[in-house]
C-alpha positions as CSV (number, residue, x, y, z in Angstrom):
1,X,-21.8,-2.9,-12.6
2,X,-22.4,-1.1,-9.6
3,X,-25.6,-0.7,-7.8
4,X,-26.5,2.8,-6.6
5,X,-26.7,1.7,-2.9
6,X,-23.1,0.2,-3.3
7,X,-21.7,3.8,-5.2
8,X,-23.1,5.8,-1.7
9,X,-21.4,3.1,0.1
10,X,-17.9,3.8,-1.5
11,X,-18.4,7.5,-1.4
12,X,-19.1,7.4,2.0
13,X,-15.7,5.2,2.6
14,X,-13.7,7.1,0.0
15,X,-14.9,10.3,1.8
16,X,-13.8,8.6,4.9
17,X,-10.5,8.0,4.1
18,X,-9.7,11.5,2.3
19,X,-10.3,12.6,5.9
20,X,-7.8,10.0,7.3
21,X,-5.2,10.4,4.8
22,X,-5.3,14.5,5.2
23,X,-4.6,14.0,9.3
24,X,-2.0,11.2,8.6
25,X,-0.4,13.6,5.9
26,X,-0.5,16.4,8.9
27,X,0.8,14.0,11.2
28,X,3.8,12.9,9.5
29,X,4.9,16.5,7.7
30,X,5.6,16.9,11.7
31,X,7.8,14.2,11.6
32,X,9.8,15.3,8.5
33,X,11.5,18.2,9.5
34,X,14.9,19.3,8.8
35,X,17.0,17.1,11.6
36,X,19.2,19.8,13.5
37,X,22.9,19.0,14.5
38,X,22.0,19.1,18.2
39,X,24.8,19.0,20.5
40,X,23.2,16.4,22.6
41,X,22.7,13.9,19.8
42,X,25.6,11.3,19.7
43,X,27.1,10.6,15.8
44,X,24.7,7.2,15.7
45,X,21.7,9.0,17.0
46,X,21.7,11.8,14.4
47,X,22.3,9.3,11.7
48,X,19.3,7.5,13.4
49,X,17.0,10.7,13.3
50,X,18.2,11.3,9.2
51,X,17.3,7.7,8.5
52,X,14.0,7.7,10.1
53,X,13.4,11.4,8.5
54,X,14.1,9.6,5.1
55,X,11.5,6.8,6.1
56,X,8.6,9.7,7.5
57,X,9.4,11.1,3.8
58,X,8.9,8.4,1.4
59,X,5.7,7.6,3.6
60,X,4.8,10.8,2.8
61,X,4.9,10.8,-1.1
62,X,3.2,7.5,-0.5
63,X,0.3,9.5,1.4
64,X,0.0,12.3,-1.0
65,X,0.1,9.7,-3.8
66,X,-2.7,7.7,-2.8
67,X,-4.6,10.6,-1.2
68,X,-4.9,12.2,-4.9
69,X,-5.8,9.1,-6.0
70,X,-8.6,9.2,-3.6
71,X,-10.0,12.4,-4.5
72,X,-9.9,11.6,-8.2
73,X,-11.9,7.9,-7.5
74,X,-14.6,9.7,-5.4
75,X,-14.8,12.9,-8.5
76,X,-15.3,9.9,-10.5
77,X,-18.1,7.9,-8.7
78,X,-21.3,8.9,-10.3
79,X,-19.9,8.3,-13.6
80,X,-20.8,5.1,-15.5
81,X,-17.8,3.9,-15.9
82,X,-16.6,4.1,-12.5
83,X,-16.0,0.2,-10.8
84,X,-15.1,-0.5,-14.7
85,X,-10.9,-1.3,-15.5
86,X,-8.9,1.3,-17.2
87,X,-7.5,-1.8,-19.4
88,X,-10.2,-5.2,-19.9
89,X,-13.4,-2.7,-19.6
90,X,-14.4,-5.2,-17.0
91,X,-15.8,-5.1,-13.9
92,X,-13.4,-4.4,-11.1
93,X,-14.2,-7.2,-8.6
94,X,-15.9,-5.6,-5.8
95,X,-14.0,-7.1,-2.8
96,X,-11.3,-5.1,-4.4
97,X,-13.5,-1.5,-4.7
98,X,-14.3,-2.5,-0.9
99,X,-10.4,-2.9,0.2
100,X,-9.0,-0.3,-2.7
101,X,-11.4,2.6,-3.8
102,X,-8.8,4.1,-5.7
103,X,-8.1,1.5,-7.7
104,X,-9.1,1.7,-11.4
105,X,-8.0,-1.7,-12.6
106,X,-9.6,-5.3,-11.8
107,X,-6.9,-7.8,-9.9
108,X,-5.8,-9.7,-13.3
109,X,-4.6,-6.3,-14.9
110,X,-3.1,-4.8,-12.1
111,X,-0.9,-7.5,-11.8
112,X,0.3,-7.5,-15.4
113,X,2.6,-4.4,-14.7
């Protein structure tokens, strides 16, 4: 179960990295624009710049995934059952809440899927 002291402490670093996540997501929607057929751009090139546009995008859904995951861990973190997993009702092992605040399962669980 977790302490009061260590709930402020996680909303304080979940907070933290909303704010990091939203400036990465700005960051790379820059980088994910439509690649123009630009006369300069030799054939290897523009199938460089598509490839690396396809990279800058799945980043992004990765971003926006665990950005909304984010927001719904810190909604959740004066609720009791917050730090508990989704699956054994156990308590999430707090190294884990430290490195991953979104997550909602312990280790063992997680890596059942």
């Amino acid at each position: 179960m977790l302490t009061n002291e260590q709930r402020q402490e996680l909303r304080i670093k979940i907070n933290d990295l909303i704010k990091k996540s939203e400036k990465d997501i700005i960051e790379i929607e820059k980088m994910t624009g439509p690649v123009k057929p630009d006369v300069s751009l030799g054939r290897i090139s523009r199938m460089e710049a598509i490839n690396n546009k396809s990279v800058m995008e799945a980043a992004l859904r990765s971003k926006k995934k665990k950005l909304a995951q984010l927001k719904i861990s810190f909604s959740k973190t004066d609720q009791p059952d917050f730090g508990i997993c989704i699956s054994c009702k156990q308590d999430i092992q707090s190294a884990r809440m430290i490195f991953m605040p979104e997550s909602n399962e312990c280790i063992r669980c997680a890596g059942r899927r």
